[in-house]
N, C-alpha and C positions, 0 to 999 in steps of 0.2 A: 738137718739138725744143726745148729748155731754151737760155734766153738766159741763165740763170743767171752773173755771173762771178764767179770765184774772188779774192777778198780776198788779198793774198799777206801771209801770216806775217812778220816782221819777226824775225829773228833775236837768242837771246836779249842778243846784245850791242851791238843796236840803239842808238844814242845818241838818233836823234830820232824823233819817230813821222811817220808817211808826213804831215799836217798840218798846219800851222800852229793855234794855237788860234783858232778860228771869231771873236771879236774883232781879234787881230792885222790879216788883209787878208783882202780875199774868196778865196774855194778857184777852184782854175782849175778848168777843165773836169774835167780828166782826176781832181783831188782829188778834185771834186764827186762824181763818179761812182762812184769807188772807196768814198767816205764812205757816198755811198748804198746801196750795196750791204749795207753792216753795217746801217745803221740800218731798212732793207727785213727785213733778217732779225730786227730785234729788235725789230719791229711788231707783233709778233702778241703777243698775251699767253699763248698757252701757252710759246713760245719763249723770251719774255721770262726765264720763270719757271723753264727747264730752264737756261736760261744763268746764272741768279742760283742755281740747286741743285748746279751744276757747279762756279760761280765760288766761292762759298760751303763748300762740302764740305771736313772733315778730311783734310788733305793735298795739296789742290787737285787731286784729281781723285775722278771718282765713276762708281761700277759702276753702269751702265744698270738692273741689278736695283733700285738705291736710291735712282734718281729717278724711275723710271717713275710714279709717283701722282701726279698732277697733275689728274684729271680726265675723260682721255678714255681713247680705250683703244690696248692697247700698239701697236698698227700705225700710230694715229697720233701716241704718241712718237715710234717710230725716222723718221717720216717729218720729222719738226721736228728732231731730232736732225742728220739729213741734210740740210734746207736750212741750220742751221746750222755744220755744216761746209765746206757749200759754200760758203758764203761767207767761210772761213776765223776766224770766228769760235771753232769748238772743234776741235781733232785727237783723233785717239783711237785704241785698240791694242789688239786682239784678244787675251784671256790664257783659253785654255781656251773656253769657251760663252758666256762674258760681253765684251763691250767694256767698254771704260774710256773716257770723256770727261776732258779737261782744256782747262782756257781757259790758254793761254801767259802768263806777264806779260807779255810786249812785248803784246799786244793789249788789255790791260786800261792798262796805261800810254799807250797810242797811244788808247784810248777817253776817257781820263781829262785826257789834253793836250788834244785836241782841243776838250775841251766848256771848260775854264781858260782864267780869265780871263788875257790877255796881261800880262807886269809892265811896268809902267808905269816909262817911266825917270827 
């Protein structure tokens, strides 16, 4: 049984990211956890590298046919594919035979507060 937990999306007119930036004050429990969870997924270096071809890609999103070279082989893309969604890191949409992956802005924003330095008043 998968202890996996799901990262919840932040919708895209999210003002703050779920937070604080890691200088500001330490992350509570519940933060900690939730943080962990992304940063668990983006441990591994093939994942790393599917998330940056995803986040990267003309148009922000990319046909699983056009990232799959990374390395290994295609059953263990879709398998890194799916720990990274499971952790709500990338959504995706079935169009014909192929999926589409896209990384949300709010997650990349809510990645990008978090690691920012706090403004000093």
């Amino acid at each position: 049984m998968s202890t996996t937990k799901v990262l919840p999306l932040p919708g895209p007119d999210a003002a703050a990211p779920c937070c604080p930036p890691l200088s500001e004050r330490p992350l509570t429990a519940g933060e900690a956890e939730r943080t962990a969870v992304m940063f668990k997924a983006l441990g591994d270096p093939v994942r790393l590298r599917l998330f940056s071809l995803v986040a990267s890609h003309e148009g922000g999103e990319a046909c699983v046919c056009d990232i799959s070279d990374v390395g290994v082989s295609q059953p263990t893309v879709s398998h890194h594919l799916k720990k990274l969604k499971d952790a709500g890191l990338l959504s995706s949409e079935r169009r014909g035979t192929w999926v589409y992956y896209r990384v949300e802005p709010a997650v990349l924003a809510t990645m990008g507060a978090l690691l920012t330095r706090a403004a000093s008043a």
